[in-house]
Every structure is written in C-alpha cells, then in structure tokens.
ROMARSE-453268 format. One record per residue (C-alpha): residue number from 0; residue in one letter; x, y, z. Coordinates in Angstrom, 3 decimals, padded with zeros to 6 digits, always signed. Layout:
// ROMARSE-453268
- NUM/A/X/Y/Z
...
// end
This chain:
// ROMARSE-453268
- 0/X/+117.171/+090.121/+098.442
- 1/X/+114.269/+087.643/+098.178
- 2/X/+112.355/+089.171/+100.979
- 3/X/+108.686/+090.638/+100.935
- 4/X/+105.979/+092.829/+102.860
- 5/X/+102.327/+091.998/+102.977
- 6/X/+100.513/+095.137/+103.730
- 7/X/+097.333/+095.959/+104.952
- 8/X/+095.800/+098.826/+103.683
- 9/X/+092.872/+099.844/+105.236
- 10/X/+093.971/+101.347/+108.567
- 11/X/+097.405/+101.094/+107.238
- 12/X/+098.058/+102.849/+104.510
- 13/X/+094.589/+104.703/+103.967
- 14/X/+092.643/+106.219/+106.793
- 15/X/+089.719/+104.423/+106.542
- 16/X/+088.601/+102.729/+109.321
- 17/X/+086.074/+105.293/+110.680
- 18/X/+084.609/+105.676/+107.512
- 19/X/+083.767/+101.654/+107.409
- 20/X/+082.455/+101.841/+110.796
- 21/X/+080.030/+104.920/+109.696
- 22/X/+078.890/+102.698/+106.816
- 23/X/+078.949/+099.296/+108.753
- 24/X/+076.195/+100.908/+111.546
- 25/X/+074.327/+102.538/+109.132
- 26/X/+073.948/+098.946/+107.183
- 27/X/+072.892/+097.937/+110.518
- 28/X/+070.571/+100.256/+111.474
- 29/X/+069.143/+099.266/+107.748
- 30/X/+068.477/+095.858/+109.172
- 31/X/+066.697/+097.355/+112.331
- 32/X/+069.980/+096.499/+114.493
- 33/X/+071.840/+099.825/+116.567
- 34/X/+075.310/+098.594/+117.169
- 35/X/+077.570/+100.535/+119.063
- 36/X/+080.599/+102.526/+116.947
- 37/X/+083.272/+101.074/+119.192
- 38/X/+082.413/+097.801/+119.007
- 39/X/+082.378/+097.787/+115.111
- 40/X/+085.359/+099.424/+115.030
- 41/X/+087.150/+096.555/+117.004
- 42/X/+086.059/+094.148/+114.505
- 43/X/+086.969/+096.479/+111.437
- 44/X/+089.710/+094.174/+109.759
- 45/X/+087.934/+091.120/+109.048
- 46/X/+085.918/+090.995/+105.877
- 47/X/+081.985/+091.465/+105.875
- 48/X/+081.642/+087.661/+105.545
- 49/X/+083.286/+087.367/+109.037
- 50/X/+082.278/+090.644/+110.622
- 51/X/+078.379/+089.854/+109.737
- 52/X/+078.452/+086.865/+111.721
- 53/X/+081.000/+088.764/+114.804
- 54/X/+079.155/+091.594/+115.103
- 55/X/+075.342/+089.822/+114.957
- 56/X/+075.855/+086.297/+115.638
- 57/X/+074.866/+083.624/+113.644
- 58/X/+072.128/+084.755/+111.190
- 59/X/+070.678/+083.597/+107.748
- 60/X/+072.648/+083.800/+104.799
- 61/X/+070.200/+086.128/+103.212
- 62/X/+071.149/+088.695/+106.345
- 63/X/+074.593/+088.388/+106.038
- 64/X/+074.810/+089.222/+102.553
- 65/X/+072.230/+092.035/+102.872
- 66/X/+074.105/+093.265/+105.344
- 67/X/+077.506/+093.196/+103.130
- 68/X/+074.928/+094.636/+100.701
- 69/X/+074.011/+097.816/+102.202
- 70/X/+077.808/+098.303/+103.784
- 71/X/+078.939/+098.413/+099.688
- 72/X/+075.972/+100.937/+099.314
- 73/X/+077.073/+103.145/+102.109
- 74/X/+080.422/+103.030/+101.711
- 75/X/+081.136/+102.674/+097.915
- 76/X/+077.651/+104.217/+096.207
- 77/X/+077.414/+107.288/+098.492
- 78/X/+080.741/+108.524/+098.134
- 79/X/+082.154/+108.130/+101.954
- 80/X/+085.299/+106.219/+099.731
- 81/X/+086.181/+109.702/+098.614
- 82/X/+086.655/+110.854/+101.917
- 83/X/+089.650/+108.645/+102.171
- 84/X/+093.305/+109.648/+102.265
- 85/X/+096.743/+107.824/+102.633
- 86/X/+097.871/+108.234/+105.824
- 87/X/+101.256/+109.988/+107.456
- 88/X/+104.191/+107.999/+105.615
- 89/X/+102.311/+105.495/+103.316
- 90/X/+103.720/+106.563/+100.564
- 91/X/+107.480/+106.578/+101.955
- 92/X/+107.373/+103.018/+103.120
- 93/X/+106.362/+102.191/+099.803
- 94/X/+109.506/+103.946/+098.618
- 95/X/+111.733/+102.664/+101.535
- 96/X/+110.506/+099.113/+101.196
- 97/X/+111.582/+099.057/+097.372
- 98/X/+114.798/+101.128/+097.982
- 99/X/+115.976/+098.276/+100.341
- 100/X/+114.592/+095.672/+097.154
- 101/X/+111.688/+094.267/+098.644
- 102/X/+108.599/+093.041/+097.053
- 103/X/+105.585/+094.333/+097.721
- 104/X/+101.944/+092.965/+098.313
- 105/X/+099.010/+094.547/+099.313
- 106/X/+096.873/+092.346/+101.458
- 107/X/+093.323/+092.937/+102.305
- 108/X/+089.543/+091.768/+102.878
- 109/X/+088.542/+094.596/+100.994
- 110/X/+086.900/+094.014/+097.506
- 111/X/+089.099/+094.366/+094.703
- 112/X/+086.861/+097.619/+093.262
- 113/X/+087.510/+099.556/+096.527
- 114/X/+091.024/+098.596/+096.710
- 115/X/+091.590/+100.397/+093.474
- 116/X/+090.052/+103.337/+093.966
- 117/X/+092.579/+103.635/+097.315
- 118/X/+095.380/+102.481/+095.763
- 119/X/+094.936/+106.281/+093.005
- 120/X/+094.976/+107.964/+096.974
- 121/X/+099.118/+106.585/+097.017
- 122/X/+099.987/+108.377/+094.224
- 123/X/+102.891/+107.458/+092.078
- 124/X/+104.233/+105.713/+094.782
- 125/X/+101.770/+102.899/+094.220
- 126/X/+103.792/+102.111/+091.010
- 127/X/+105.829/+100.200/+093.868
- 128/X/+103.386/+097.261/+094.235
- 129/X/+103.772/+093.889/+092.765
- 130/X/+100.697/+092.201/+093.670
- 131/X/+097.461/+093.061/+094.718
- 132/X/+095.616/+090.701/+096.785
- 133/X/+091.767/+091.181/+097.700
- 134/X/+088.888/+089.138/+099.285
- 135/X/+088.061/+088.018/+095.376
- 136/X/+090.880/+086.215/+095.411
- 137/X/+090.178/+084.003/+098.583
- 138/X/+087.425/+082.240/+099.659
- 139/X/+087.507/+083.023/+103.671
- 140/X/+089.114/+086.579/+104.692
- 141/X/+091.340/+087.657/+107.887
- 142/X/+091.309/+086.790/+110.881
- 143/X/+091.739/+083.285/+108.215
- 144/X/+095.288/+083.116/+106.620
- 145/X/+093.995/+082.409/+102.922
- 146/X/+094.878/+086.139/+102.254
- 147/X/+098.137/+086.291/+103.011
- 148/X/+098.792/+082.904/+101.850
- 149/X/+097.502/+083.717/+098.356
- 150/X/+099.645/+086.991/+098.416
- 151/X/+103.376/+084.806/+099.099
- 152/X/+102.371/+082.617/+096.453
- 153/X/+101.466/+085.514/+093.952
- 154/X/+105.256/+086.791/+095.441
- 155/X/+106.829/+083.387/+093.798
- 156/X/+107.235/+082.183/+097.421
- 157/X/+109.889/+084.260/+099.163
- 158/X/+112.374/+083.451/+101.332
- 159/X/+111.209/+085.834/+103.737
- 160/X/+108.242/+087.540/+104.429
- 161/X/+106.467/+089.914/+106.538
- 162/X/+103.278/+091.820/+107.423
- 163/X/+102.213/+095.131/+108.009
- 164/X/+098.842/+095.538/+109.688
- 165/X/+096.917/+097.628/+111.968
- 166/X/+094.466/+095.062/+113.908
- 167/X/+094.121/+092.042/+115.751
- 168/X/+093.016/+090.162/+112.646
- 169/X/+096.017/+091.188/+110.644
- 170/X/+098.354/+089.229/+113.312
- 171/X/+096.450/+086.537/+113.785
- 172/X/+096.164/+086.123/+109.718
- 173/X/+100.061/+086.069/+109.970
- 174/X/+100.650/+084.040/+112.945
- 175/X/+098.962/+081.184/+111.444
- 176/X/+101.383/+080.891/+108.622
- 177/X/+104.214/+081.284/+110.561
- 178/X/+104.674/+085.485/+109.597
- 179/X/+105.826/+087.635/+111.654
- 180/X/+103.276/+090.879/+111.598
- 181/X/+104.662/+094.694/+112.700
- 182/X/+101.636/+097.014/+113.542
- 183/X/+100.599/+100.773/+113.082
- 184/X/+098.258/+102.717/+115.450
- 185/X/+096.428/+104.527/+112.855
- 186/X/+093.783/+102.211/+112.583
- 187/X/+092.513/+102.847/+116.471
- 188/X/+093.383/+099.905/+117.781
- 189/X/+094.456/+099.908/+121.240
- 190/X/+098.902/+099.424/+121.651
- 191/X/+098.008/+096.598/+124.380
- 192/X/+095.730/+094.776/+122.255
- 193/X/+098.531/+094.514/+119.506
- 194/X/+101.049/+093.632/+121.921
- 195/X/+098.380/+090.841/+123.643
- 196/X/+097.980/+089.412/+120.197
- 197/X/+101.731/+089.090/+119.520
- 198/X/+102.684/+091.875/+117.481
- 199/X/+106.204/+091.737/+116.222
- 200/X/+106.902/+095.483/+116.716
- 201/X/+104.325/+098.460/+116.811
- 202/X/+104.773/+101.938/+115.560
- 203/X/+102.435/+105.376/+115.723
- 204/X/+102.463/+105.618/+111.857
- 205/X/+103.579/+103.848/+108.597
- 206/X/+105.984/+107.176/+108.865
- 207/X/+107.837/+105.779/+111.951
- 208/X/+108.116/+102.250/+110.387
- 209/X/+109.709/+103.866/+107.552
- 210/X/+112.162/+106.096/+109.573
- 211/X/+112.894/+102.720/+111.596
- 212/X/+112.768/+100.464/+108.359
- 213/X/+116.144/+098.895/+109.590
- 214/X/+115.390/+097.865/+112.726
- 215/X/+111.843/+096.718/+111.599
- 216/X/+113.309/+094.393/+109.178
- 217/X/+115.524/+093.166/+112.062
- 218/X/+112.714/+092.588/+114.437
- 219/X/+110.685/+090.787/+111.619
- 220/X/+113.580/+088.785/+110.989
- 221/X/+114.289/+087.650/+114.761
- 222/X/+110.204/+087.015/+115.400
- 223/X/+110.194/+084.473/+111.904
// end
C-alpha cells in the first residue's frame, strides 16, 4: 500500500495546546499587550510567524520575532514543555496506521527542538515515524500548505495521502493541496468549526480514529 498520514501533533497527538496559549499570553503581556486566552487558543495551529501577525495585526518585524522570542522562553526555557503528555490513543494510531502499512509523517509549525522533546512523550511507538517535518523545514507555516507539501515529498510522493489535525489551519493546509484532512477534538476546537472548514471526518480522540481506522481510511479516500 503506497498510502500515507500527515499528522499534526500538537493538539493531536500531545496535549499541548493550553500550555502554548499560557506561554503565547504571557509573551504578550511581555510586550505590554493582554490578549484574551480564547482568542489565542483559536489561532493555536499556525506557527508564531503567522499567529504574531493574527493575533496583533501587522507590526514590525522586530515585534514579531520578539514576540516568537519570549513564546520559546515561556514555553521551552521554563519547563511548561514538560507538562506535556500524549494524548488518549496517540500511541495506538501510530501502531494501527503501520499495522495497515502506512507511512507516517509528522507535520507541524512547531520548531524542530520542541518536536523532539514530544516525540520521547510517544514512547516506543514513535519508532513508527518515517519523517519528521517542522517549521525549519519550510519557509511559511499552516494555515500555508508548504508543510504538508514538504512532508509528501519527504514520503517519495504517495499515491495517497491524508491528514490528521485538530484545527482550522490543519484543513485548510490540506485543502490547498488537494488532501483530504480527518480531525480530533482534543485540541479545543469547536466540532462546527471543523465541520464549517470542511473536515473530512471528526472524532473525540486519536483513540476513536484508531478504533474506526477502517472507515477513516474510507472517508479519506472518498473526500480525495
């Protein structure tokens, strides 16, 4: 079978989100700004180059990257990373998705150093990956394609292909290359605005994908 997954990890596999929204406002608040929780949350997905400019509007470059700056600080140098954990069933769709023979990419706007330290919180099922695919690798992060795209062409091209995300960004990434994207809830991210954004199937956890791993790669198939 010449068939792949894309998956997201942060939200997806790792339950992370809150703790980048704790260390997104407190960058914030470092740059005299008090942005609501919610409303970072919501844009929790894209990578700081595009959730700078989202969540503040256009500012200097200098902002931006202090900005990214003191999110690395608060998330990375402070230790709220270690707080992470793989969520319900990460680890068994990694095992389901190579007992059925399909490659496996992870997928992310996170930097390469945090995605290693999450990738330890899979276990030995993280021996399952292929390719690892970060915001080094890519110039412009999700809600842009370039991730994904980068990851099918580490993949050799596939025949098919699919992603597994928990957010807006993650489907709009796929759409725009054609991928169909199935979607988690663990992330926070409201069922209706997955289904308004064209999600190809949802599920509570990467557990229930798993359990329905069948029917997912059915529905995947039929939205291509």
């Amino acid at each position: 079978m010449n068939q792949a997954a894309l998956l997201d990890v942060d939200g997806t596999l790792i339950d992370t989100n809150l703790l980048h929204v704790l260390a997104w406002r407190r960058a914030f608040e470092r740059l005299g700004r008090e942005i609501e929780a919610n409303r970072i949350l919501h844009a929790i997905g894209m990578g700081g180059d595009r959730l700078v400019p989202a969540i503040l509007g256009e500012v200097p470059d200098d902002v931006a990257e202090q900005a990214s700056a003191f999110h690395t600080e608060e998330y990375v140098e402070t230790g709220l990373i270690e707080h992470a954990r793989a969520l319900p069933g990460a680890t068994r769709l990694l095992e389901a998705l190579r007992e059925r023979g399909v490659r496996i990419a992870l997928a992310s706007s996170a930097r390469r150093e945090e995605l290693d330290r999450l990738l330890a919180k899979l276990g030995p099922s993280a021996k399952h990956v292929d390719v690892i695919i970060s915001k080094d690798d890519v110039s412009t992060t999700k809600p842009a394609p370039d991730i994904f795209a980068q990851a099918l062409s580490a993949l050799g091209q596939p025949a098919e292909a699919f992603v597994v995300g928990d957010t807006v960004y993650d489907i709009v990434a796929a759409k725009q290359i054609d991928l169909p994207c199935l979607c988690v809830l663990t992330g926070g991210i409201e069922r209706d605005l997955l289904e308004q954004a064209g999600a190809a199937a949802i599920y509570s956890t990467a557990q229930a994908l798993a359990d329905d791993l069948e029917q997912a790669l059915g529905s995947s198939r039929r939205a291509a």
